[in-house]
C-alpha positions in Angstrom: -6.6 -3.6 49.5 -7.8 -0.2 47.6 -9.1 -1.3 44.0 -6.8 -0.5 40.7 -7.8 2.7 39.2 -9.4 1.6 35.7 -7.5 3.0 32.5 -8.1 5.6 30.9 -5.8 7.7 28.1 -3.8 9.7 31.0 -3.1 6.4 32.5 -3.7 3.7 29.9 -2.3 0.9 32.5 -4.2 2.0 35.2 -1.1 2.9 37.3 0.1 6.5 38.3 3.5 7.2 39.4 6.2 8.6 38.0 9.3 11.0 38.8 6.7 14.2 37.9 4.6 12.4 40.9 7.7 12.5 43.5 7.8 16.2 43.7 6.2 18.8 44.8 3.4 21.4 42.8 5.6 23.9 44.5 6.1 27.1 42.0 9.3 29.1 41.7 12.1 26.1 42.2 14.8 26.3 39.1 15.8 22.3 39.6 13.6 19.4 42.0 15.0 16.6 40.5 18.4 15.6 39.6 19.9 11.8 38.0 23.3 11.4 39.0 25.4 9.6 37.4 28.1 8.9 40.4 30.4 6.7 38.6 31.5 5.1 35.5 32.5 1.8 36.9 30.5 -1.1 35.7 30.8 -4.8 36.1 27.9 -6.2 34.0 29.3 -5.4 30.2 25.5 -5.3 28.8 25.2 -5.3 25.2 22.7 -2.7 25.0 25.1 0.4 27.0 24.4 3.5 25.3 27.6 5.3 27.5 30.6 2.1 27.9 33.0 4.9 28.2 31.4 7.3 30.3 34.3 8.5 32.4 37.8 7.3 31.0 39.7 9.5 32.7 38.2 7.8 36.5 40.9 5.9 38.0 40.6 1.9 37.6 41.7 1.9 41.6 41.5 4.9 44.2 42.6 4.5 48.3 39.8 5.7 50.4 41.4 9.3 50.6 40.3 10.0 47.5 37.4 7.9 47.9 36.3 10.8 51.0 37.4 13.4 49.0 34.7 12.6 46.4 32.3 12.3 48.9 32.9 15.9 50.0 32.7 16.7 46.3 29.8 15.9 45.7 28.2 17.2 48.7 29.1 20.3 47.5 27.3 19.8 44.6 24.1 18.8 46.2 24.5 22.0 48.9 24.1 24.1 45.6 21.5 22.3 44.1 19.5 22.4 47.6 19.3 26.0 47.0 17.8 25.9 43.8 14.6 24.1 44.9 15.8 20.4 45.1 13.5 17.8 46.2 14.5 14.3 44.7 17.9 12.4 43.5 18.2 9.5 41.8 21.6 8.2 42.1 22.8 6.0 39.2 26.2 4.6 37.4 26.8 3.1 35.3 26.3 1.0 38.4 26.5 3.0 42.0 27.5 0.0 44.5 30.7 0.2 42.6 31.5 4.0 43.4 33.4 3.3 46.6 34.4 -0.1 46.4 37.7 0.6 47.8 36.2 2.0 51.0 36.3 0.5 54.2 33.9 -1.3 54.1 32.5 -1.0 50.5 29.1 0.7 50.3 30.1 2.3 53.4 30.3 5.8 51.4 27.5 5.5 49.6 25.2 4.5 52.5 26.3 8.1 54.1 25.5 9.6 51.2 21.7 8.1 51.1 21.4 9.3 55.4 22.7 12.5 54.4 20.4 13.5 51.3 17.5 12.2 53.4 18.7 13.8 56.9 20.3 17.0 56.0 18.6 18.2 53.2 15.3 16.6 53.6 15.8 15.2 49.7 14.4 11.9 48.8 16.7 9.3 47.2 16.0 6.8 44.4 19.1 3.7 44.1 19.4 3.1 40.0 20.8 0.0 39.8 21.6 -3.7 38.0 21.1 -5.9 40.9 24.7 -7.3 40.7 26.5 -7.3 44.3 23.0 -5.7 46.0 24.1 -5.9 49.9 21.1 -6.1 52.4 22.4 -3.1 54.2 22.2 -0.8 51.3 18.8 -1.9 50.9 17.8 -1.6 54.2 19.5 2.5 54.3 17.5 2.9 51.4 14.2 1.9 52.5 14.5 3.2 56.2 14.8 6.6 55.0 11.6 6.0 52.8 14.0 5.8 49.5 12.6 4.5 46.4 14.8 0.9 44.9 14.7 1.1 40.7 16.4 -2.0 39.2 17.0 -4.3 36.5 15.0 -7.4 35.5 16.5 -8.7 32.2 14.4 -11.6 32.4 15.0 -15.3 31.3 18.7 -17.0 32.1 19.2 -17.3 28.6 18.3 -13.9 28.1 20.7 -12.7 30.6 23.2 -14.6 29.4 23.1 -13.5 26.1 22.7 -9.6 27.0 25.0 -8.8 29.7 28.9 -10.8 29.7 29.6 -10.9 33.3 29.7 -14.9 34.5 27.2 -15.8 36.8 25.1 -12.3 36.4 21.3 -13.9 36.3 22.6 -15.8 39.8 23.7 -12.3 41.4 20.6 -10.5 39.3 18.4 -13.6 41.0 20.2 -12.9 44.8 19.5 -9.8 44.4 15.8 -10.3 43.7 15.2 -12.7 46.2 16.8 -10.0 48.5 14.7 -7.2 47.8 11.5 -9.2 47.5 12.5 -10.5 51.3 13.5 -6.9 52.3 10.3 -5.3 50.7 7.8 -7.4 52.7 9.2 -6.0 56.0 8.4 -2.6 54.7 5.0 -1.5 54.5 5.5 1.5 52.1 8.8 0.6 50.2 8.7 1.6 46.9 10.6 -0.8 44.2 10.6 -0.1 40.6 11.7 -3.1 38.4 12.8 -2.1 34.8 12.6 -4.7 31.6 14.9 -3.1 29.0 13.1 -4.8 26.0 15.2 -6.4 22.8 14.2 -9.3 20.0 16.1 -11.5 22.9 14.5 -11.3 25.6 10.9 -10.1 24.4 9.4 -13.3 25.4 10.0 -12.7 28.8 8.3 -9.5 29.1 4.4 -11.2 30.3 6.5 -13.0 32.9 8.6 -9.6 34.4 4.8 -7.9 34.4 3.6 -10.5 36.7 6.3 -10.9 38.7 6.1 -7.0 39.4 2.1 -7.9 39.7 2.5 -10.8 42.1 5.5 -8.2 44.6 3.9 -5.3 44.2 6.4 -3.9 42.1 6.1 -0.5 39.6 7.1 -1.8 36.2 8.7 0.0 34.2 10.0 -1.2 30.4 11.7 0.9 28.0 13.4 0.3 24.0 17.5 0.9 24.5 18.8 3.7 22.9 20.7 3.2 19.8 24.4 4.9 21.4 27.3 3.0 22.5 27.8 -0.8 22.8 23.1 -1.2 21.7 24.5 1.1 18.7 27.6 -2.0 17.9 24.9 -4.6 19.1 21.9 -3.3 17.4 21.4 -6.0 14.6 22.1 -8.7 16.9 18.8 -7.1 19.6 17.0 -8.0 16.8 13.7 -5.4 17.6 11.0 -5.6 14.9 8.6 -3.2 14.8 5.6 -5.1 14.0 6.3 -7.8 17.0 7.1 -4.7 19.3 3.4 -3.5 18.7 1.7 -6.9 19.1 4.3 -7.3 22.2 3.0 -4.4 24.0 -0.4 -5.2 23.5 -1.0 -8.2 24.7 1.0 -6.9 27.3 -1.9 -4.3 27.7 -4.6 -6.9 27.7 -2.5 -9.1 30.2 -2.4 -6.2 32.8 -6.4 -6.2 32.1 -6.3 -9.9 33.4 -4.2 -10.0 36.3 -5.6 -6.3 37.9 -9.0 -6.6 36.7 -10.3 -10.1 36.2 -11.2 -9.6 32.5 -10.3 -13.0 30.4 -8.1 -13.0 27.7 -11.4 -12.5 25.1 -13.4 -10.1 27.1 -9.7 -7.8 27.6 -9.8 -8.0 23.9 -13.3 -6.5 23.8 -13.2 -4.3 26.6 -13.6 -0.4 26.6 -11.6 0.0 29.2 -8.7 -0.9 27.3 -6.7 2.8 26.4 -3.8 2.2 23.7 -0.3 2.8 25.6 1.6 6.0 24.7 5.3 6.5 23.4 8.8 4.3 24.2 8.9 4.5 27.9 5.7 3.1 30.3 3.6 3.0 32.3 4.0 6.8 32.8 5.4 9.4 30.4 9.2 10.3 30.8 7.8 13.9 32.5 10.5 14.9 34.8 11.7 17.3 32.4 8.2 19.1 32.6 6.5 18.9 35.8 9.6 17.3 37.8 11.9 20.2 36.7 14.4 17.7 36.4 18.7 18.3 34.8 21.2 15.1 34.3 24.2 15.5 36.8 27.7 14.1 35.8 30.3 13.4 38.4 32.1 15.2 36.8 29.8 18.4 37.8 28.5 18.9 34.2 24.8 19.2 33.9 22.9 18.5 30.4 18.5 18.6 30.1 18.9 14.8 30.3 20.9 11.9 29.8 20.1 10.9 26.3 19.9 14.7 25.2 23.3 15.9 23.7 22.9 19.4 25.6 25.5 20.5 27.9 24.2 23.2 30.3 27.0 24.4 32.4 28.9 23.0 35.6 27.3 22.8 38.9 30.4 24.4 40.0 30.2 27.6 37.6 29.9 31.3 39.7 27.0 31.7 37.7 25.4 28.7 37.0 22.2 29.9 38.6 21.8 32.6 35.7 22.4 30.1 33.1 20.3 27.6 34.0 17.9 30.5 33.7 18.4 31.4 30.9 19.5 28.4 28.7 16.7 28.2 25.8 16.8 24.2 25.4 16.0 23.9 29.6 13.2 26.2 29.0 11.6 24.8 26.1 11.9 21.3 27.2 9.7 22.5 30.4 7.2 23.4 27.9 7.6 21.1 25.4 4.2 20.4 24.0 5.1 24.4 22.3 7.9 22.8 20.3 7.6 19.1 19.5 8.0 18.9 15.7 6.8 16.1 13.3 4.6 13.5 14.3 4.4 14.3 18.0 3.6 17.7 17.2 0.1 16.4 15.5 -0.6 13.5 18.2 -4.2 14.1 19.7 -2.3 13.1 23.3 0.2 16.0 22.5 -2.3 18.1 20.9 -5.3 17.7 23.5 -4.1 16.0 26.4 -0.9 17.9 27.2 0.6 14.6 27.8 2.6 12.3 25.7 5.6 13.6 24.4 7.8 10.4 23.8 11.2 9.7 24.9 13.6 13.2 24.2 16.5 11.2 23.8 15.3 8.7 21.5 14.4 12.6 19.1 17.8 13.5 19.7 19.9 10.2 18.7 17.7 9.2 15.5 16.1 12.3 14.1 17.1 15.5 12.3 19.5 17.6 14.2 17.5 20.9 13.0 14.9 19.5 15.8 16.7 17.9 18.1 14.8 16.7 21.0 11.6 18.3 19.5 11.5 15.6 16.7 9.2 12.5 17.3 10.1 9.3 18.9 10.5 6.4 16.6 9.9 3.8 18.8 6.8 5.6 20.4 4.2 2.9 20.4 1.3 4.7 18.9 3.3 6.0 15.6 4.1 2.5 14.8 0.8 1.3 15.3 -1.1 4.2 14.0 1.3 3.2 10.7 0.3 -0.3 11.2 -3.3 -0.1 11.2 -3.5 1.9 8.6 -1.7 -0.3 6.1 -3.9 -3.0 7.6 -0.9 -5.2 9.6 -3.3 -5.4 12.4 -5.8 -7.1 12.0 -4.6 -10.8 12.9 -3.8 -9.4 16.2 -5.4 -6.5 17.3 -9.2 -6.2 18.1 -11.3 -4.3 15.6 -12.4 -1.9 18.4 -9.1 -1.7 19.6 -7.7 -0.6 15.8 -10.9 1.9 16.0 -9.4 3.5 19.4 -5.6 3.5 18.2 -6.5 5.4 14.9 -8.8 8.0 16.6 -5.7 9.0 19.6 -2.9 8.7 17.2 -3.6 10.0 13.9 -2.2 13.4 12.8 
């Protein structure tokens, strides 16, 4: 087994991957990667949905005409995209295995969908999903075609059971774990992402998701829920404090020093090595609006710069769609980003020297000053709330003093 790669501030948890990493250097492509959001149907009812109406004009039931008919659709859609440089899709809900349940049998669709991005247009597929009614076949389409698995772990049954309303959902979340951890082992190079969505309920559980992940060889990946939708309703109940968010993450931090490099708990906390993490969403940066050249789909056809960003861009099925993606000044200046970022992210020494971090674009959007937009700063980025911490002295009963030295020399502006 190759050694980890030891931290350091482009990678402060000593992994790389991200979507930037699953496309190509090539020059010249408009759009290589694309989320698609293929339906609106959901069974989970999680608290923290930023989009619980997402499509209300989908029908509740459709016969498999229609079903094939969609299917054609959004072939179509893909065709075009092809042309414009396409190299990745990550198809996503609200929750995918749910798009043709009315087919015979269910799945059956979407399974022809993965062989035919992967066969026809030599496009590699990521499945974005909850974990609820995962089928071993899917699975097993997915990772013979060398597709890439990115779902939920909520953690804890009481977490679960407080976050998402569907009965029985951390037994199906747990089936479905059990499943792909079985399914994974007979593949030498599948690739599973598990997500941890982190809230005041289930925050405990995050040491325990990172070494699951550790222990199955899975990429974690944890993000803060955007405040929209039902997390916008639910938001005082989540409960996230900023102070336990910070000391969260960093043991965290000194945890993945532990289980991929040996270090004890007290050494971790003296260590070098240790790099402070960077924004809202880790390991990696959210980059695949920058080097991934990446645009949010709808089913609808609709395309917008991302799926937090309030940005409309056109249809995929506009005559000239091609030109306007060209042309539209958001697209362009999100690709170059680190030209625009206002506020605090504008001053960050990762923005600033690195080239780097640029927080979650969304996150800008929803919270900040429309006049910026996505350009403002991230407010749940991990190093503004700690820079702020640390200087006001909050931590200290936590936090090593050579640690504090590191997070006020990358982070202060």
């Amino acid at each position: 087994m190759k050694p980890w790669p030891l931290p350091s501030r482009a990678f402060p948890w000593g992994i790389r991957g991200s979507a930037g990493t699953a496309v190509s250097g090539r020059k010249g492509a408009l759009i290589k990667y694309v989320e698609f959001n293929i339906t609106g149907r959901c069974q989970a009812g999680c608290i923290t949905c930023p989009t619980p109406f997402a499509y209300p004009d989908e029908k509740i039931t459709k016969n498999p005409a229609e079903l094939q008919q969609e299917f054609e659709l959004f072939k179509r859609y893909f065709k075009k995209l092809k042309k414009f440089g396409l190299e990745f899709v990550t198809l996503y809900g609200r929750e995918p295995l749910l798009w043709d349940k009315e087919f015979d049998p269910p799945n059956a669709l979407l399974k022809k969908l993965i062989i035919w991005l992967s066969r026809n247009l030599r496009v590699r597929v990521c499945l974005a999903t909850s974990g609820l009614g995962l089928e071993e076949s899917v699975v097993k389409t997915l990772f013979d075609r060398g597709g890439i698995l990115f779902m939920k772990d909520w953690g804890s049954e009481s977490s679960v059971t407080r976050l998402i309303k569907r009965k029985n959902a951390f037994k199906q979340i747990s089936r479905g774990w059990d499943l792909v951890k079985r399914m994974s082992k007979r593949y030498r190079k599948a690739k599973v992402v598990a997500e941890f969505l982190y809230t005041g309920i289930n925050r405990r559980d995050l040491a325990g998701f990172w070494k699951r992940c550790y222990q199955n060889g899975f990429l974690p990946f944890v993000e803060v829920p955007v405040m929209k939708g039902d997390c916008l309703k639910n938001y005082r109940q989540l409960k996230i404090d900023r102070q336990r968010y910070v000391r969260d993450i960093y043991e965290l931090s000194l945890l993945n020093l532990n289980l991929r490099y040996g270090l004890s708990s007290d050494t971790a906390r003296r260590a070098d090595i240790w790099q402070p993490p960077y924004g809202s969403v880790f390991p990696s940066p959210c980059d695949k609006l920058t080097r991934a050249q990446g645009v949010f789909l709808e089913r609808n056809g609709n395309l917008s710069v991302c799926c937090g960003v309030n940005e409309q861009l056109g249809n995929i099925q506009d005559p000239d769609i091609k030109r306007r993606l060209q042309h539209n000044r958001v697209l362009q200046r999100m690709r170059t980003a680190y030209e625009y970022l206002g506020g605090y992210c504008q001053n960050c020494d990762y923005s600033k020297k690195l080239r780097l971090c640029y927080g979650c674009r969304g996150n800008a959007d929803t919270y900040q000053n429309k006049d910026r937009g996505p350009f403002a700063h991230d407010p749940m980025c991990f190093g503004k709330i700690a820079y702020g911490l640390a200087r006001q002295g909050k931590l200290k009963s936590f936090v090593s003093r050579r640690h504090i030295d590191k997070i006020i020399q990358y982070f202060h502006h």
